[in-house]
C-alpha atoms as a printed R data frame, in Angstrom:
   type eleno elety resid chain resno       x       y       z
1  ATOM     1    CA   UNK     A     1 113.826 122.021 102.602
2  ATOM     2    CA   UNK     A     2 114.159 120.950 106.229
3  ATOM     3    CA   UNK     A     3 114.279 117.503 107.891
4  ATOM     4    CA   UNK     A     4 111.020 116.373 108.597
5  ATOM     5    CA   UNK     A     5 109.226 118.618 106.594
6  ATOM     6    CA   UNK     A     6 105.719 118.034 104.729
7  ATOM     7    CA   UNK     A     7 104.527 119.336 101.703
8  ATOM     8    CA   UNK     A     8 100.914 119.913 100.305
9  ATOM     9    CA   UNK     A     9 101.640 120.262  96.147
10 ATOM    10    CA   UNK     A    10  98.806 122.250  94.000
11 ATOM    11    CA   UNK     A    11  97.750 119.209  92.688
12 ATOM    12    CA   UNK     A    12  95.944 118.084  95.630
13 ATOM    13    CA   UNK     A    13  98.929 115.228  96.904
14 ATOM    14    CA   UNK     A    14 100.884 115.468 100.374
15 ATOM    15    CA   UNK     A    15 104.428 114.933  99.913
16 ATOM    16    CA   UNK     A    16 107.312 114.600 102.550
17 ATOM    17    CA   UNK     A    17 110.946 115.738 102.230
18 ATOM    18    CA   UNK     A    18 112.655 112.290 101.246
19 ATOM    19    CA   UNK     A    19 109.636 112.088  98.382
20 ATOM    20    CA   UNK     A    20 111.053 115.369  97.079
21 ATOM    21    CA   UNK     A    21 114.674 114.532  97.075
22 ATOM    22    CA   UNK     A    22 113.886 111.246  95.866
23 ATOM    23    CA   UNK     A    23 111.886 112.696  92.568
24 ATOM    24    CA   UNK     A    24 114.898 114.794  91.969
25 ATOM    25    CA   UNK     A    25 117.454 112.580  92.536
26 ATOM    26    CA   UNK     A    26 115.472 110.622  90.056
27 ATOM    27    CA   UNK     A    27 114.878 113.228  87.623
28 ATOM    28    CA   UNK     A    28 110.971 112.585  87.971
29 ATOM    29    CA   UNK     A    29 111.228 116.329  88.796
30 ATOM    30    CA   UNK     A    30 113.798 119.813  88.146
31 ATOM    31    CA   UNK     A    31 113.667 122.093  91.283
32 ATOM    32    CA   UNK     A    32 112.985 125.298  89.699
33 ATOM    33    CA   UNK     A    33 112.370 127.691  92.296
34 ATOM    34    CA   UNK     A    34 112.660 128.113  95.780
35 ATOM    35    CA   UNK     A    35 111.670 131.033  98.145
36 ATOM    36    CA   UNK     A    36 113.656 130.744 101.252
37 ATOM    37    CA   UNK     A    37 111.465 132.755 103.023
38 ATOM    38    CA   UNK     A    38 108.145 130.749 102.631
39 ATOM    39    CA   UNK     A    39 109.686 127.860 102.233
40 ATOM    40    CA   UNK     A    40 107.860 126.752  98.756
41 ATOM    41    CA   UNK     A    41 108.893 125.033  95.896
42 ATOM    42    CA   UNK     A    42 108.188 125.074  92.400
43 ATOM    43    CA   UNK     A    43 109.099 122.161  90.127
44 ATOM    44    CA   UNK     A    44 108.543 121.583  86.879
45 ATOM    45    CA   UNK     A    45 107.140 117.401  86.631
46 ATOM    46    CA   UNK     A    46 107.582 114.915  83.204
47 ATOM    47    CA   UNK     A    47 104.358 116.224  82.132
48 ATOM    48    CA   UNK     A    48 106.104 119.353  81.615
49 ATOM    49    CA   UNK     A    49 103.615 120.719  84.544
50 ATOM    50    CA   UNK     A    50 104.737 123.240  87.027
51 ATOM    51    CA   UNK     A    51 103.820 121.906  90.750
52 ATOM    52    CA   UNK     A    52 103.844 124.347  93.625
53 ATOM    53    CA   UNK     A    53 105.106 122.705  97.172
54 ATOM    54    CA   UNK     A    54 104.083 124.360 100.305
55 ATOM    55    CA   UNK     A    55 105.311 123.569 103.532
56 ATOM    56    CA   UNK     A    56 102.535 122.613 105.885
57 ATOM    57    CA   UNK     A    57 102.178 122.172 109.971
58 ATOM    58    CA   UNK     A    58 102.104 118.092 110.454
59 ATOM    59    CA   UNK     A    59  98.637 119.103 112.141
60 ATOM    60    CA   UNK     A    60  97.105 120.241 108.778
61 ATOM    61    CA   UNK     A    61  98.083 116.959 107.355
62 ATOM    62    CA   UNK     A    62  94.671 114.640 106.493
63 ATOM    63    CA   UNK     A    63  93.888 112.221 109.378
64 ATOM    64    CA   UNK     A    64  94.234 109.560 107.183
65 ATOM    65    CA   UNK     A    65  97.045 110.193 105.669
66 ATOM    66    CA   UNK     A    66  99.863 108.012 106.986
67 ATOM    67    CA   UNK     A    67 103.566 109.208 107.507
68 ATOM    68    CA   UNK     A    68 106.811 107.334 107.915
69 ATOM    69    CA   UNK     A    69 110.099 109.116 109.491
70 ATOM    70    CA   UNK     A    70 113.215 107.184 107.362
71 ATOM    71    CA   UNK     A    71 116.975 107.767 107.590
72 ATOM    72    CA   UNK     A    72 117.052 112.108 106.285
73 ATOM    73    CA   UNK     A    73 113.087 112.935 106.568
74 ATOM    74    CA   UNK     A    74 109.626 112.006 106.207
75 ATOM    75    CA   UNK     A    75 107.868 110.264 103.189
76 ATOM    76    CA   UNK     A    76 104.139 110.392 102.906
77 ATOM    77    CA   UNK     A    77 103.541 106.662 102.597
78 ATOM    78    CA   UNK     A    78  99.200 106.202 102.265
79 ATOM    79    CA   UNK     A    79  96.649 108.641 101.814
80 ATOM    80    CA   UNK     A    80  98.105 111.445 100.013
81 ATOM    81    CA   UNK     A    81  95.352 112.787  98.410
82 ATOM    82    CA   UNK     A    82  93.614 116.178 100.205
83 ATOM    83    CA   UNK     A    83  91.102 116.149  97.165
84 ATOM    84    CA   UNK     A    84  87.613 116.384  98.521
């Protein structure tokens, strides 16, 4: 996971870094695997659900989704959803 980095999940929802680390940190989600040559993620939610992170170009993001650098990252703060 880099700085900065955004995320599209299979379940239609943006996501930035800091909302990753902050799931796990939570235990919202377990890492379960990572592919350090793609980049993606796979972690398993408390649904028991296995999500699939990809790393995205900031330029594929939604227009109206709405992102906010903080302190470590970026968090994906309006307009998530890529569900059309």
């Amino acid at each position: 996971m880099g700085v900065g980095t955004i995320y599209r999940g299979s379940d239609g929802e943006y996501y930035g870094d800091v909302d990753l680390w902050e799931r796990f940190e939570s235990g919202v989600w377990t890492p379960q695997c990572w592919n350090t040559e793609t980049g993606r993620e796979w972690v398993e939610t408390q649904d028991d659900e296995v999500l699939c992170l990809t790393p995205i170009a900031r330029r594929s993001v939604a227009e109206e989704t709405h992102l906010e650098r903080v302190c470590g990252g970026i968090r994906v703060v309006a307009g998530q959803s890529i569900r059309r």
